[in-house]
N, C-alpha and C positions, 0 to 999 in steps of 0.2 A: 427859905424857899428853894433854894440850891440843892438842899437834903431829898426833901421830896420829889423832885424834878428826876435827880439822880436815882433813887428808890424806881419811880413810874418807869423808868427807862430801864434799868434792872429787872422790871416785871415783866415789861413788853420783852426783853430778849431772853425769855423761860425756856424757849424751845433748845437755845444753847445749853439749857443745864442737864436734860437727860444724856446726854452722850458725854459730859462733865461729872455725872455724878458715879456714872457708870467706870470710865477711868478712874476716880476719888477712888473709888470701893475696891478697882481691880487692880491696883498701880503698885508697885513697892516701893514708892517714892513718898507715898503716906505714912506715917505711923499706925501703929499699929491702934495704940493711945488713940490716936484723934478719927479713926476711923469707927472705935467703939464708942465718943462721945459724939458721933456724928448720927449713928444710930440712936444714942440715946434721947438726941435731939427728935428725931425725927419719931419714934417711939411716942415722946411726950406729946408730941403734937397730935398725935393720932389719938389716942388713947385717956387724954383729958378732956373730958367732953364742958367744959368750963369755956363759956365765951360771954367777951367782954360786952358784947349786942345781942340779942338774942335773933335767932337765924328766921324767925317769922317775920321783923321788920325787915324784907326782902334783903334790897339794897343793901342798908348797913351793915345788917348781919355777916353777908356774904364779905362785906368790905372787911370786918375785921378779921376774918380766917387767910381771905387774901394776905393780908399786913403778918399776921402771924408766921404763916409760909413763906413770905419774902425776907422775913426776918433770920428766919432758920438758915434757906438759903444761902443768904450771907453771910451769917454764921461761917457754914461749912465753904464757901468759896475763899475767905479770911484763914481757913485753915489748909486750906491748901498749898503747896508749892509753887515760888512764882512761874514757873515754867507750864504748869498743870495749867494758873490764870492764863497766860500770858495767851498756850495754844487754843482756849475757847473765846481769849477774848475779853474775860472778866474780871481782869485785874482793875480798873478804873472806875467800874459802876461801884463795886461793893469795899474798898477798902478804904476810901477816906469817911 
């Protein structure tokens, strides 16, 4: 119950990640490495049109692309430098 709590509360603060992801991408503190597998992530997600609810049952559908995107999210927040978390913020939702 912990997991998901933690997750809802990583989603609710999305608005932290665009000025987060924006430094990821801009920063020379990142690798080089994990900034192309961060695209690649992000690439897949777009671009496989495969979902595990299908997006006509409103609700759910919409639920799992949510879940998918938060997962990525974290992904790349995990690949970050603690200092990159630490100045958004995002060190404690997404790492344990």
């Amino acid at each position: 119950m912990r997991k998901i709590w933690r997750r809802l509360r990583f989603l609710f603060n999305v608005r932290k990640s665009v000025p987060f992801l924006w430094e990821f991408f801009t920063t020379r503190q990142v690798p080089i490495q994990k900034k192309v597998l961060s695209v690649g992530f992000l690439i897949l997600y777009i671009v496989i049109p495969f979902d595990i609810i299908p997006d006509f049952l409103v609700f759910f559908g919409v639920l799992d692309d949510v879940t998918i995107f938060t997962f990525v999210l974290q992904q790349i927040v995990k690949m970050a430098p603690p200092s990159l978390q630490d100045k958004y913020d995002l060190d404690g939702e997404a790492r344990t």
